[in-house]
N, C-alpha and C positions, 0 to 999 in steps of 0.2 A: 639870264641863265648863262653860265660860262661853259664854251664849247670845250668839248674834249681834244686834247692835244694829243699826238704820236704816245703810242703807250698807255693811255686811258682808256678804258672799258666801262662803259654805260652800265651799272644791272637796272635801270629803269627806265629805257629808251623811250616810251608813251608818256613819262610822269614830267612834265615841263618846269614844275618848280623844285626840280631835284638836282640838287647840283652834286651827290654823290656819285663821286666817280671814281675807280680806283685804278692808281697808276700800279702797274706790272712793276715798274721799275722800283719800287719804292723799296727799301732795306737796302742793307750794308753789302754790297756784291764784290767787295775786298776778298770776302769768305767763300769764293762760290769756285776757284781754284787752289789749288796747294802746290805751287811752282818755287815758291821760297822754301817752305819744308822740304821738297824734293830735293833742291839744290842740297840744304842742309843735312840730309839723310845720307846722300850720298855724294857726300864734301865735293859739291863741287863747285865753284865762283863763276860768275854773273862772269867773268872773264873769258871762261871755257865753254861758258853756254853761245857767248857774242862767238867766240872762232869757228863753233860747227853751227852756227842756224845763220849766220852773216849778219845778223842783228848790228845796229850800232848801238853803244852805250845808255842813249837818252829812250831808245824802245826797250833795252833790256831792263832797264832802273824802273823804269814806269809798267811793264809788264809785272815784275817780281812784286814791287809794291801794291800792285792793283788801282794805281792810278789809271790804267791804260785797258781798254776793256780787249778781249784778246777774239777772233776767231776760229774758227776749226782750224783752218792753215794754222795757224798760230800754234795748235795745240798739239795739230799736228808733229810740227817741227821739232817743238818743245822736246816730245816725247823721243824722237827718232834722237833727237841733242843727246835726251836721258838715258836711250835703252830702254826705255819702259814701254806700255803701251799707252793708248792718248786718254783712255778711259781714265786710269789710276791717275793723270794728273787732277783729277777732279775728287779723287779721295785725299785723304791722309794716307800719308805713307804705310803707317799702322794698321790702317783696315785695308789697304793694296795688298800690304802683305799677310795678314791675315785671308784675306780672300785666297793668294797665290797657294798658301799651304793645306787651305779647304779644298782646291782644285787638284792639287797633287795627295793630297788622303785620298781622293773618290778617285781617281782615274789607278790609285794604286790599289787600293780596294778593288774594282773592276776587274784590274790585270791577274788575280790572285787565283793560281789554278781552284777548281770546285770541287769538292767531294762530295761523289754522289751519293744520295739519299739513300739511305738504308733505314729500314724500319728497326726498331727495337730487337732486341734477340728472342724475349718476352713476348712478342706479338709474333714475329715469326712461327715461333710452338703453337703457337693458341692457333693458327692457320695453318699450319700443319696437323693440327691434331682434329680441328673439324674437316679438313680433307678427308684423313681417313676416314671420320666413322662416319661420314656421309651428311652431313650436316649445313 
């Protein structure tokens, strides 16, 4: 039976002739940041990213590409490099900002003085009118 390496997960830890194991890592994880997009959204070069994160050349190339797997620090930085938050590195730019303008409809929504509630004019009479006659 072949033992599980870093990153494999047993689903049948009793069953001895089961060498089904599924590695976490497995798929394409090139996809799993959008730090090239970002740059490209908001023209800015692997140049200007290296002068505010202190990055040198061979970590920047290799981050952007997704050769290089990244940390939170990383993402950190990235994002403090971008002006953005650390989140949206992990969307598309597209749905970052789709999101940002759903948060600013609802908080402006929110902010929007209320008018209060008034009933019908139509119902009013009809409640007026069984007040009077006792009803």
């Amino acid at each position: 039976m072949k033992l599980p390496v870093k990153g494999d997960v047993s689903f049948l830890a009793n069953d001895a002739d089961t060498e089904g194991f599924y590695n976490r890592n497995m798929g394409d994880l090139s996809h799993d940041w959008y730090l090239r997009h970002w740059l490209e959204t908001l023209h800015t070069s692997q140049a200007d990213l290296e002068r505010v994160t202190g990055w040198d050349k061979r970590k920047t190339s290799f981050l952007v590409s997704g050769k290089q797997p990244y940390k939170r620090e990383t993402v950190n930085q990235a994002a403090f490099a971008l002006n953005i938050e650390p989140f949206e590195l992990l969307m598309h730019p597209d749905d970052a900002f789709a999101l940002r303008r759903l948060r600013d409809t609802a908080l402006r929504i929110a902010a929007e003085k209320r008018i209060p509630f008034r009933t019908a004019p139509m119902e009013d009479e009809e409640a007026n009118n069984k007040k009077a006659t006792g009803l």
